[in-house]
C-alpha positions in Angstrom: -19.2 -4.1 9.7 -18.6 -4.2 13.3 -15.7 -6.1 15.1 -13.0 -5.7 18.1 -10.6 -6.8 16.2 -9.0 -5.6 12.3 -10.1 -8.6 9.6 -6.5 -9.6 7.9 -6.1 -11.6 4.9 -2.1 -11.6 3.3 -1.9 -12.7 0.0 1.7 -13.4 -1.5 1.9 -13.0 -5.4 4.9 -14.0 -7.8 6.6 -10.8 -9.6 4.9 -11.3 -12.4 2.6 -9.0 -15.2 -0.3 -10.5 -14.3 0.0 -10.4 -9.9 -2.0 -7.0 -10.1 -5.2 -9.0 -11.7 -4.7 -11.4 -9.6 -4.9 -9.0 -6.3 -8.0 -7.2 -7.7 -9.8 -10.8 -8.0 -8.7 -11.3 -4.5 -9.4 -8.1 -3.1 -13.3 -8.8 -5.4 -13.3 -12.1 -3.4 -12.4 -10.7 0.5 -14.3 -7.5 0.9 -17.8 -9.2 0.3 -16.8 -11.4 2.7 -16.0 -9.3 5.3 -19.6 -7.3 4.6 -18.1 -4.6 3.0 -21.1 -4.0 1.3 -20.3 -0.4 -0.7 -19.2 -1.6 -4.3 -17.6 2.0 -4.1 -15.7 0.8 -1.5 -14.4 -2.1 -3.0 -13.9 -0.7 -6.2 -11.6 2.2 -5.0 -9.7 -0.5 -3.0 -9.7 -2.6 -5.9 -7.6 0.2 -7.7 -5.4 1.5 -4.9 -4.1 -2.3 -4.8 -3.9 -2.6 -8.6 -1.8 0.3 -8.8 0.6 -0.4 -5.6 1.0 -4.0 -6.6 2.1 -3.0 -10.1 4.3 -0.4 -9.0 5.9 -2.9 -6.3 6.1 -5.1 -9.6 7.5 -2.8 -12.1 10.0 -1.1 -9.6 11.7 -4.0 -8.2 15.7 -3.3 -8.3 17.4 -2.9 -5.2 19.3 0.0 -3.6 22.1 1.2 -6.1 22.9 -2.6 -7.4 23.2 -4.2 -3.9 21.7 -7.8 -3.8 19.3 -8.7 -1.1 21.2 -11.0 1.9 18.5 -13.6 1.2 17.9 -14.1 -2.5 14.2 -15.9 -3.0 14.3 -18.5 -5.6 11.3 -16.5 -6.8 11.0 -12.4 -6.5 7.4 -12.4 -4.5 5.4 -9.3 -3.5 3.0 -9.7 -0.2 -0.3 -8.1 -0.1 -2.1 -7.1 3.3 -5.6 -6.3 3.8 -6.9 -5.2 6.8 -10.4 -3.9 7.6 -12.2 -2.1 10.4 -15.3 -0.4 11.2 -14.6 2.9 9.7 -11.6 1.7 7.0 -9.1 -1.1 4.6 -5.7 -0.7 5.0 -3.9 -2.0 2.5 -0.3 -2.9 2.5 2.2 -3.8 -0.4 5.3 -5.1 1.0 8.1 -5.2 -2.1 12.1 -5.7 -2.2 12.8 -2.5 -3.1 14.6 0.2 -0.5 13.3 3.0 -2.8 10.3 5.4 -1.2 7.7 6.0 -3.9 7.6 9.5 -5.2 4.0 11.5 -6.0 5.3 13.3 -9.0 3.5 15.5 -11.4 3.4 14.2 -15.1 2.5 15.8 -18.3 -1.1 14.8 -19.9 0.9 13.0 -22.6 2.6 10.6 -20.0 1.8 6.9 -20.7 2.7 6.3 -17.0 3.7 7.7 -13.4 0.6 8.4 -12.1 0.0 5.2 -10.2 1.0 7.0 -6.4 -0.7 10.3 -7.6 -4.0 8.0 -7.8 -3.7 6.2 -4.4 -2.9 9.7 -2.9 -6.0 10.5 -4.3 -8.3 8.1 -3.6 -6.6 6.9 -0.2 -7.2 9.0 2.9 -3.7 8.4 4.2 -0.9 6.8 2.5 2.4 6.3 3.2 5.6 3.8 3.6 8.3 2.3 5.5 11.4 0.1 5.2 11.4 -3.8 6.4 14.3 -4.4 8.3 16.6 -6.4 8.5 15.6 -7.1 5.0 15.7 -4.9 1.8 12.8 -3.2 0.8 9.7 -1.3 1.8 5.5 -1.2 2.9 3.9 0.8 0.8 0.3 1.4 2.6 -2.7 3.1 2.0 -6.0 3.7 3.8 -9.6 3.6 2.1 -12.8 4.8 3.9 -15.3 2.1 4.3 -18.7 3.7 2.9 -21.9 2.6 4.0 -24.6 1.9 1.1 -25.8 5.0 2.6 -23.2 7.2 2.0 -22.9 6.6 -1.8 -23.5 8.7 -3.8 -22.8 11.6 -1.0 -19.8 13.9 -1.0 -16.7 11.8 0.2 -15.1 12.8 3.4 -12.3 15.0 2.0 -9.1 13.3 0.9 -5.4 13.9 2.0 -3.1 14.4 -0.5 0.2 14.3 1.1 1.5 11.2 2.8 2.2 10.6 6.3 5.7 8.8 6.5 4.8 6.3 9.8 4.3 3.3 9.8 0.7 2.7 10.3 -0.9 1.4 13.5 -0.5 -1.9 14.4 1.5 -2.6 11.2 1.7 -6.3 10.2 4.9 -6.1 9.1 8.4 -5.5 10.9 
């Protein structure tokens, strides 16, 4: 994939159980389009969105009881993709002030383990507040592979998150 230019597509999805299938069909639908051609590729950003839209879903309060200034009729979370030559960017935009925490959890745990994966399969991650609005971007970064590459060792993978906003963020 070559181009000056990142490829955007924003996606806006109701809070509801089933927005993360719906952002994995989407995500299924845009990266073939764009010529991301690795199905590793697009199955590894199939997940990291999965498991930030669900936690934007499942962890939608605000700060400490406050309501938001502007109420939407319906709760929404916005989905960003972004893709150039060398990576997606994917961004989950939420109402929620809270930071995500990467937290150990016992083998038992039916849960928690959703920012532990995109850590893991992201080469950076990390978020920001919205302002003047309540809530956050939660973003993450995934390596485009070539159909070369698969099947080779990954380039090595950063586990700790970088707290800036990301270059040329599309939100405020």
């Amino acid at each position: 994939m070559s181009q000056a230019s990142p490829l955007i597509s924003i996606l806006t999805l109701a809070d509801t159980p089933s927005s993360p299938a719906s952002a994995r069909r989407h995500v299924a639908d845009v990266l073939p389009g764009w010529k991301v051609c690795s199905e590793e590729t697009v199955e590894t950003t199939r997940l990291v969105v999965s498991e930030l839209v669900t936690n934007a879903i499942r962890h939608p309060g605000t700060a400490a009881g406050s309501l938001p200034s502007n109420p939407e009729p319906v709760s929404t979370v916005k989905l960003v993709l972004e893709a150039t030559d060398s990576m997606v960017r994917i961004s989950v935009r939420d109402r929620d002030p809270t930071p995500p925490r990467l937290k150990e959890v016992g083998v038992e745990a039916a849960g928690g383990r959703g920012i532990f994966l995109v850590a893991s399969l992201s080469t950076r991650w990390g978020h920001y507040p919205c302002q003047p609005e309540l809530g956050k971007v939660v973003w993450a970064e995934v390596p485009l592979l070539s159909e070369s590459s698969v099947g080779s060792s990954p380039t090595s993978l950063h586990l700790s998150a970088d707290l800036r906003r990301p270059r040329e963020s599309p939100f405020p």
